[in-house]
C-alpha positions as CSV (number, residue, x, y, z in Angstrom):
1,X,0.0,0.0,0.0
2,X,1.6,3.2,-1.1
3,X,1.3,6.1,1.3
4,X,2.5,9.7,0.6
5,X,3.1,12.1,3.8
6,X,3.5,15.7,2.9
7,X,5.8,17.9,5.7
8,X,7.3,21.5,5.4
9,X,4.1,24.1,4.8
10,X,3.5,26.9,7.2
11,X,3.0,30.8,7.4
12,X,5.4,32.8,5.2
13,X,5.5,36.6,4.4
14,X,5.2,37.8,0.6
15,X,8.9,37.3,-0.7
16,X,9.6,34.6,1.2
17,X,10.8,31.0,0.6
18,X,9.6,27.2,1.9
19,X,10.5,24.0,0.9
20,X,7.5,21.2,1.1
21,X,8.8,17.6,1.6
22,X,6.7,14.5,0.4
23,X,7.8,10.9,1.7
24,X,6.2,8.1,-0.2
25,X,6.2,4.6,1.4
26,X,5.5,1.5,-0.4
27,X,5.6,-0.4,-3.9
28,X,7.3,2.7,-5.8
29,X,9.1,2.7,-9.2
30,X,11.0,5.3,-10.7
31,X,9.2,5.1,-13.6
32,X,6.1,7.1,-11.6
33,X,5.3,10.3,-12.0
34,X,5.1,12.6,-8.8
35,X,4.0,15.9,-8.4
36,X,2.7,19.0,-6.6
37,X,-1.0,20.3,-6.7
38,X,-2.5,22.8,-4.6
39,X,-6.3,23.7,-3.8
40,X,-7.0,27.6,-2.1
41,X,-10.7,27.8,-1.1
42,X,-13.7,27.7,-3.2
43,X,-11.2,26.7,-5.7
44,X,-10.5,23.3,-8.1
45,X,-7.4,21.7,-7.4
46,X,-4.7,22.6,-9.6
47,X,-1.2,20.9,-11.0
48,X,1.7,23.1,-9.3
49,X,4.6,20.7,-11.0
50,X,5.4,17.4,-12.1
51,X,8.4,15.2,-12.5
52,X,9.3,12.0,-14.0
53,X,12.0,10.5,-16.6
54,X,11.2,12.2,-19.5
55,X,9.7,15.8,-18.3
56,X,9.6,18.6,-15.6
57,X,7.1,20.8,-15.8
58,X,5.6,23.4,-14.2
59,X,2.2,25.6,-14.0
60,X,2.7,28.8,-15.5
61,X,1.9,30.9,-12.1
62,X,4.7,28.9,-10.1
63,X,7.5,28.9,-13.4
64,X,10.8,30.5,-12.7
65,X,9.5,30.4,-8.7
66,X,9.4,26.8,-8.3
67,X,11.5,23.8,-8.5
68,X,9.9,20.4,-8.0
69,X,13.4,17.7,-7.3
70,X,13.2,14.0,-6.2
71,X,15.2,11.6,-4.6
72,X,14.4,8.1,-6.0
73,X,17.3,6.4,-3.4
74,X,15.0,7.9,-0.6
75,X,11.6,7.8,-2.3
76,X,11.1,11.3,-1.4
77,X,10.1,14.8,-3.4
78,X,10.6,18.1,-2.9
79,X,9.1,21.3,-3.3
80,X,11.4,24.3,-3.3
81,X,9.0,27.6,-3.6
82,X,11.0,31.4,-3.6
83,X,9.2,34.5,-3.9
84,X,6.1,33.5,-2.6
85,X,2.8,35.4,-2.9
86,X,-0.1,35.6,-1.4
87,X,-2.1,33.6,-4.5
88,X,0.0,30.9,-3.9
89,X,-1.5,30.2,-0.5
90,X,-3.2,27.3,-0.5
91,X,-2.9,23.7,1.0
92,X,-0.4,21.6,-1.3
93,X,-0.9,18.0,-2.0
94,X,1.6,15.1,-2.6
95,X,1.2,13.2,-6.2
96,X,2.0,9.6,-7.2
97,X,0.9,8.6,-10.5
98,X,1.0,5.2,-11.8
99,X,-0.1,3.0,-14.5
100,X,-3.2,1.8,-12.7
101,X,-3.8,5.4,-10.0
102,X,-3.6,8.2,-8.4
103,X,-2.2,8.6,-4.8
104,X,-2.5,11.6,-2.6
105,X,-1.1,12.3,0.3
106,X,-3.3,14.4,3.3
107,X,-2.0,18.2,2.2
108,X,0.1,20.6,3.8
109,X,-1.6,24.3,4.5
110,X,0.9,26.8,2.7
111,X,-0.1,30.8,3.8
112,X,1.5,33.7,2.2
113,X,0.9,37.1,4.4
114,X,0.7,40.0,2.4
């Protein structure tokens, strides 16, 4: 049973920086994708950045802010975010995509202060 356990969100000031964490336990290949996605209220979830073999990508909101990295050895993915603002406060959800689902992990709250 895979398991993904998001860490690292918290109350920042416009400008500033956090780094979200995502430990993933279980049957995981390298071959997944993982990702970021993030949901503010009254909103639809939405794809912050991906990462796999072939491609990194990012939304165009979080682009040039953003880097999504992974560590395979450690089954682990992270979430560097600089500049914040206060759109990008939201909670932030853990992604594992396989060839048969989807796995999310239980969110972290992310808050920007203006």
């Amino acid at each position: 049973q895979v398991q993904l356990v998001e860490s690292g969100g918290g109350l920042v000031q416009t400008g500033g920086s956090l780094r979200l964490s995502c430990a993933a336990s279980g049957s995981i290949s390298s071959r997944d994708t993982m990702g970021w996605y993030r949901q503010a209220p009254g909103k639809q979830r939405e794809l912050v950045a991906i990462t796999s073999r072939r491609i990194t990508d990012y939304a165009d909101s979080v682009r040039g802010r953003f880097t999504i990295s992974r560590d395979n050895g450690k089954n682990m993915v992270y979430l560097q975010m600089n500049s914040l603002k206060p759109e990008d406060t939201a909670v932030y959800y853990c992604n594992l995509n396989t060839w048969y689902r989807d796995y999310w992990g239980q969110g972290t709250q992310v808050t920007v202060s203006s």
